[in-house]
Structure formats: C-alpha cells, structure tokens
C-alpha positions in Angstrom: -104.2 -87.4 62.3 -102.0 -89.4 64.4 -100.4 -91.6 61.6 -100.2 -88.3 59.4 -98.0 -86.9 62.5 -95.8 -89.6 63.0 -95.0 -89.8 59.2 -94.2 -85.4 59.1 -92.0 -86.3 62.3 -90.3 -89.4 61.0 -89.4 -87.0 57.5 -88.2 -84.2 59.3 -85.6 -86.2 61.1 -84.3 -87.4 58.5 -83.8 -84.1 57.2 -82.5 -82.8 60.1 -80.1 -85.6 60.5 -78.9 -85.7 56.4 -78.5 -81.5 57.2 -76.1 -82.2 60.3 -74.5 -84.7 58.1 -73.8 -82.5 55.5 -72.3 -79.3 57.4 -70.0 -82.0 59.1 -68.6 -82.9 56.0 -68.4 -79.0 55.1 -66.6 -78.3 58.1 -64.8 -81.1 57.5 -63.5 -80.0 54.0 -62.7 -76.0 55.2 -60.6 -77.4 58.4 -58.1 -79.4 56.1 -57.7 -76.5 53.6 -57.0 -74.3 56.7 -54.8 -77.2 57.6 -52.8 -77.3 54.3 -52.6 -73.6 54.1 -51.5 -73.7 57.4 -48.6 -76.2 56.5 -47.6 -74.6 53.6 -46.8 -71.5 55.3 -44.6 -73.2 57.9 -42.8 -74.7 54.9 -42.6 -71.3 53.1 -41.5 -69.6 56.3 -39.2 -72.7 56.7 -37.1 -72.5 53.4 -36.9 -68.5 53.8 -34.6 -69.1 56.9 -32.7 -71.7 55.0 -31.9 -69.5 52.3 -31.2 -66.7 54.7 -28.7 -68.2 56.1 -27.1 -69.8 53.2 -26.6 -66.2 51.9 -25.4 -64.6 55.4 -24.0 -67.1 57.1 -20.3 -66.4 56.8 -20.8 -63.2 58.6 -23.8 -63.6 60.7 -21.6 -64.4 63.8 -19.4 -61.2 63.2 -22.3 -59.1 63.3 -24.0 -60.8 66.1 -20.6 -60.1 68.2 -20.6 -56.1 66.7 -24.5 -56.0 68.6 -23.2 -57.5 71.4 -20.6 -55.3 71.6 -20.3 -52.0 69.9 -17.2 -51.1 68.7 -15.4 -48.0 69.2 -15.8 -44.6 67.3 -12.3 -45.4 65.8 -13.3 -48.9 64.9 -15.0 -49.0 61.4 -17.9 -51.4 61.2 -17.8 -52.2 57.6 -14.7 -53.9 56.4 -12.8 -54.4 52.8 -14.2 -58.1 52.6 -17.8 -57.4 53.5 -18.3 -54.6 51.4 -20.5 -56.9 48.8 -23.0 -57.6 51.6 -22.9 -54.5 53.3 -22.8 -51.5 50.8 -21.7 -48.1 52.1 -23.4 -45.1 52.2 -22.1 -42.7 49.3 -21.3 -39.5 51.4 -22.2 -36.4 49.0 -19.9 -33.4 49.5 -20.4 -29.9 48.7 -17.5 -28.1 46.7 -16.2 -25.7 48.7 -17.1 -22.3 47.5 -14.1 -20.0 45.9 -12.9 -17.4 48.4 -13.4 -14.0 46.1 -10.2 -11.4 46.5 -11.4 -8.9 43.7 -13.0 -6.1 44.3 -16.6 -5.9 42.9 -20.2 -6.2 43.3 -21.1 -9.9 43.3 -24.8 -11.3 43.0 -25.9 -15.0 44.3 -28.6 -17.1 45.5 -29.3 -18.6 48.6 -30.3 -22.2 48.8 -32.5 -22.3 51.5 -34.3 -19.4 51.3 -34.0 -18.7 46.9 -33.9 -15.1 48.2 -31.4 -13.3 46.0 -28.7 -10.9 47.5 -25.9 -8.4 45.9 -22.4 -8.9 47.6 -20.1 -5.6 48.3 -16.1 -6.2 48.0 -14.1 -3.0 48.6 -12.1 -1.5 46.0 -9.1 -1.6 49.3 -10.2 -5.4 50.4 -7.2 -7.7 51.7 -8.6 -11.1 52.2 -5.2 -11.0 54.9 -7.3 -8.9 57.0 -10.5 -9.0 59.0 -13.0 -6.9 57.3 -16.4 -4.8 58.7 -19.8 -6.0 57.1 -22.9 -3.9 56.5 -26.4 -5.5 56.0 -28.2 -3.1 53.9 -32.0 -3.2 53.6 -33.9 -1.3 50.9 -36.7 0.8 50.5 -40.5 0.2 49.9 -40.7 -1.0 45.8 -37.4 -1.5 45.6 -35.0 -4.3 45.5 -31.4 -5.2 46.7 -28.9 -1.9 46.9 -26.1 -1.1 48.7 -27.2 2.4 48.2 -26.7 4.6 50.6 -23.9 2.7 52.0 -21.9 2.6 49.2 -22.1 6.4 48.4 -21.2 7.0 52.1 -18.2 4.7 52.2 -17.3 5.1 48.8 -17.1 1.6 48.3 -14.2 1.3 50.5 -13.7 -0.1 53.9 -16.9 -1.9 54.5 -18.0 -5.3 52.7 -21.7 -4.6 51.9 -24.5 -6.7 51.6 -27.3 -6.0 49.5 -30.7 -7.8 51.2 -33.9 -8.9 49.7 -37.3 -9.4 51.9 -39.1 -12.7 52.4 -42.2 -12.6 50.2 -45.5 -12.0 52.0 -49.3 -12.0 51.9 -50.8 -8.4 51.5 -47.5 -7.5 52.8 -47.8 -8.6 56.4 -45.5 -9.0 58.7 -46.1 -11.7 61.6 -43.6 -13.6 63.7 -43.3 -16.7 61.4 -42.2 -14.5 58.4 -39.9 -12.5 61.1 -38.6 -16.3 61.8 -37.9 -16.4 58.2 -36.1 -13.4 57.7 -33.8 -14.0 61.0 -33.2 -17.5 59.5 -32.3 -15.9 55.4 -29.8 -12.9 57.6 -27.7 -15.9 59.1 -28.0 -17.7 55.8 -26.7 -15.3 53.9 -24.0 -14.3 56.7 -22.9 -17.8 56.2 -22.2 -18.1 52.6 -20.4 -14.3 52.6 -18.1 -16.1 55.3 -17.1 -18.6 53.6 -15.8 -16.7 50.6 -14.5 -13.4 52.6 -12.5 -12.6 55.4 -15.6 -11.0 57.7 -15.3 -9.6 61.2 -17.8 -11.2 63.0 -17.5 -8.9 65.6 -18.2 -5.6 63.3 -21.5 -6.3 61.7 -23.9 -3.4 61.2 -27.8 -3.4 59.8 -29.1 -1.0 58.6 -31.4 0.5 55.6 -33.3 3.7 54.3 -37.3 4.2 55.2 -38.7 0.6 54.8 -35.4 -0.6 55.2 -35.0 1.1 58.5 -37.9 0.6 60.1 -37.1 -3.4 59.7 -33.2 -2.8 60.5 -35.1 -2.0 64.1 -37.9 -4.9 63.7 -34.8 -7.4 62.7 -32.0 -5.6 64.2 -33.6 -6.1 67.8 -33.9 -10.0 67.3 -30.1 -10.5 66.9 -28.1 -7.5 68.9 -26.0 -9.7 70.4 -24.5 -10.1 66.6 -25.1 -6.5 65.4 -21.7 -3.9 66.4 -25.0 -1.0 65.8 -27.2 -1.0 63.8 -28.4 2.5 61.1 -32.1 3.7 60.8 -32.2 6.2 58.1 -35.6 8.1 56.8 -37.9 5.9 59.3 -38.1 5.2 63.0 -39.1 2.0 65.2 -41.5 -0.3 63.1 -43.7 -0.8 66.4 -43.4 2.7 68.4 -45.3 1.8 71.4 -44.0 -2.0 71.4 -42.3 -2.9 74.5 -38.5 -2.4 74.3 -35.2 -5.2 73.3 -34.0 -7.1 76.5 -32.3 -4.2 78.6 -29.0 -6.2 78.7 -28.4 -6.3 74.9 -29.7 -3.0 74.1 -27.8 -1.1 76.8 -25.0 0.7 75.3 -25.9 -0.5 71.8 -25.0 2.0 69.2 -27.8 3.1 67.0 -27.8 5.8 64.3 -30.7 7.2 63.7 -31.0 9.9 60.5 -34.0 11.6 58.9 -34.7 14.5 56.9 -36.2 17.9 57.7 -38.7 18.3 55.9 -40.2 14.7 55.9 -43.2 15.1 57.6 -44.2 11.8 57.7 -41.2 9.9 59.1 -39.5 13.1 60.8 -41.4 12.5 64.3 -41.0 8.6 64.6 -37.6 8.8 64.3 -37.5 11.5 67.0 -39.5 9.2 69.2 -37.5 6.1 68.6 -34.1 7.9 69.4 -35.7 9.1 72.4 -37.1 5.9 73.5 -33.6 4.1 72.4 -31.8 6.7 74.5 -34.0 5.9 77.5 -33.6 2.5 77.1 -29.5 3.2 77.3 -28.5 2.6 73.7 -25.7 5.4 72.6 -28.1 7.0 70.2 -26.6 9.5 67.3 -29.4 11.7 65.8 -29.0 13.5 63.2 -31.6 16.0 61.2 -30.8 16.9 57.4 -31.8 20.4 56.9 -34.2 21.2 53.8 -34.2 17.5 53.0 -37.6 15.3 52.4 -38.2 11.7 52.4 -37.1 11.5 48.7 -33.3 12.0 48.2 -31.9 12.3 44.4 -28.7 13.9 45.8 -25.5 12.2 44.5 -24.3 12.5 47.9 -25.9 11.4 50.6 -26.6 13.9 52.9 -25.3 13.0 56.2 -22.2 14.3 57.8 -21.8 12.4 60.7 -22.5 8.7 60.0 -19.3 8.1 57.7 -17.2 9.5 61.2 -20.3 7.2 63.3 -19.2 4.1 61.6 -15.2 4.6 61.6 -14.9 5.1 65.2 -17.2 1.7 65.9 -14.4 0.1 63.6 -12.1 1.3 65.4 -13.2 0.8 68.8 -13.1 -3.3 67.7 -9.1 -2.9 66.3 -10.0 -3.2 63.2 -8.0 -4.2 60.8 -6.7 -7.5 62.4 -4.4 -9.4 60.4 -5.8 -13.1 60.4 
C-alpha cells in the first residue's frame, strides 16, 4: 500500500506541475496580445494627432488665441481665408409677408397652430392710418365668420378677424387647451400685424353664444390687450368662477347682449353683467325684445353696440396717422 501511495503521489505532481506549466505559458501568450493591442492603439492614437495637425495647423494658434480671448460682438470670428475650414452657418430667412391695402375678406393659415382664420379689411381701410381690430369668435357647429360684426359695422371701420377653436377631446376645455388658444390669439395677432396697419391699443373680442361664452373664458386671460371685449347670446363660461384680477378688470368695458326670449342663455348673461358690474367693469346690457337664441334677421338686432364700439374708438383717438 505504501509503494502504491508513493507512486499516486509521485503522478499527481507531475500533473500538477505540467498544469502550472501550461497556464503560465497561457498567461504568457494573452499578456503579449494585450501588449500588442495595447501598442497598436498608442500608435493609432499617435498618427491621428499627426494628421490632425497636419490639416489644422495653419490656424490652430489663431483659434487657440480667439479661446483665450474672445473677441468682441463686432469682431467676426470667421474670416474670408478660413472659410474652407470653418464653414458658415446658412442663415434661413423668411420673406417678409406683403402688406395687403385692398379691401376684402382674406383667408390664411397659421404655422404654428394650422388653425385656419378669415381676415376682415374695410371697404374705407388706409394702411396710412392706425386701424381698430375685432377678434370674432363663432357659434357652436360653426366655423370662422365675421358675422355679426360685419353686419353691424357694415364692413367698415373695424379690421375683423374671423377665429377658429383649437380642436378638442369630447369637446373639453382644460387649461392646457386654454394655453393653446391664448398662444393661436397672439399668433394670429401677429401675422395680421405684419401685413396691416393695427391699433394695438383698440383690440376687441368678442363672439355670439359659444363664441361669447369663450370671448369671457379667453377674454379674461389677456385684458391687459383687449380695449373691451362683446358677449352676445351667452354669459360667463364659469358663472360661479372666481373673478379676473381686480386691477385689469376694473373699468374694463364689456358689452353684454342677449335676446328676450332665449330662455336658456337670457339669465346667465343677466348674472354675468351683474357680477362684471360688481367687479367694476363699465358693463352695457342690452335685452332684444321678441328675439330668441336663433337670429335669421339680416340685421342684427342691436341698437346700441354699433354707438358702444365708436365711442371706445374714439376714446383711444382713433384714427392716428402713422
């Protein structure tokens, strides 16, 4: 048993000692590849910076000064003779938009929004002058009209400006599409500037049923830029909300019309000129006699708003000669 032993130990470290051997050698063999990987990176990385520099060395130094120190706003950074290194920037400019001096109804498409509008110019517009703008908002079902500004006006005096609605889910109306339609107003106000002579200082909202009751939803986000605003056939869209900020609707003229006979919408707008009043806006109510919610009149039937609307424009000088 003994001899048997010595000859199983005697094997087995040989074994152990040929196994050693051979993970030296493999270890051997992996640390040199690392190594020459490792080499022919350096070289790689080497060569890169040679080339580098080859190509931007003859301005390298200029531009290390320009990081070193900035030059002024008037001091261009790129020049004539490094314009092959350093490429400009193409600078993309929109064509400005022709200003319109014909009278006419005019339809376009906002960019931003893709919400179409219909554009008002008065039969008696001067693009010398400063002219009064009307944000018109229709009814439910219906799309962009200057009706019933138009028919009250009779297309003179006033630019008008036909609005669509931002579309919505089941028709609701939270504070991101309100965000929305805040956003498409001084969008569209925009593009009618650039291509009419607008008062800024004489713009009116206003709109018939639906298009009242948001002339007060939107109207009460922007007074500061409204002259008054004109809530016909409807009343506040939230009649227990709480009220504008005091200081922009205090004094604030609102028009406020409704029919007779419209049972439905008759009583809101009696609360909201009371609460408007209370709230010291210079309310004008007006009550159509024998009229319902659904006019088919040629004429409008108000008396007072075509007078309402004059003596606002006149209040702010208007016409100024620009």
């Amino acid at each position: 048993m003994t001899a048997l032993n010595t000859s199983y130990l005697n094997t087995r470290k040989t074994m152990a000692k040929n196994d050693v051997l051979e993970i030296q050698k493999t270890n051997h063999v992996d640390y040199m590849s690392n190594v020459t990987i490792h080499k022919r990176l350096k070289m790689l990385f080497i060569i890169s910076i040679l080339c580098f520099s080859m190509i931007s060395g003859c301005t390298w130094n200029k531009w290390e000064n320009i990081l070193i120190n900035p030059p002024s706003k008037s001091q261009p950074v790129i020049v004539d003779k490094d314009r092959k290194v350093f490429e400009e920037i193409p600078v993309v400019e929109e064509n400005k938009p022709e200003q319109i001096i014909t009278a006419g109804e005019y339809r376009f498409e906002t960019p931003k929004s893709e919400i179409q509008f219909i554009l008002w110019v008065p039969f008696d517009y001067d693009p010398e002058y400063l002219w009064p703008v009307i944000f018109c908002y229709h009814g439910a079902g219906g799309s962009a009209t200057t009706w019933p500004f138009y028919q009250i006006t009779n297309g003179r005096g006033f630019i008008i400006i036909g609005m669509n609605y931002i579309p919505t889910e089941s028709n609701v109306k939270n504070t991101q599409w309100l965000i929305k339609e805040k956003s498409l107003f001084f969008e569209v106000l925009s593009m009618v500037t650039t291509r009419l002579n607008i008062d800024s200082s004489v713009i009116f909202m206003g709109g018939y049923s639906q298009g009242g009751y948001h002339t007060t939803l939107l109207g009460e986000q922007i007074l500061d830029r409204l002259a008054g605003f004109v809530v016909l056939g409807a009343g506040r869209f939230f009649v227990d909300h709480s009220p504008p900020p005091f200081d922009k609707i205090k004094n604030k003229p609102i028009f406020i019309g409704v029919g007779e006979q419209d049972t439905t919408h008759n009583p809101r707008a009696k609360m909201a000129a009371k609460n408007y009043e209370n709230w010291g806006a210079k309310v004008t109510f007006e009550e159509w006699q024998g009229v319902s919610h659904g006019i088919n009149t040629p004429e409008f039937p108000s008396k007072l708003l075509p007078k309402w609307l004059e003596d606002i424009v006149k209040a702010e000088f208007h016409p100024q000669k620009t």
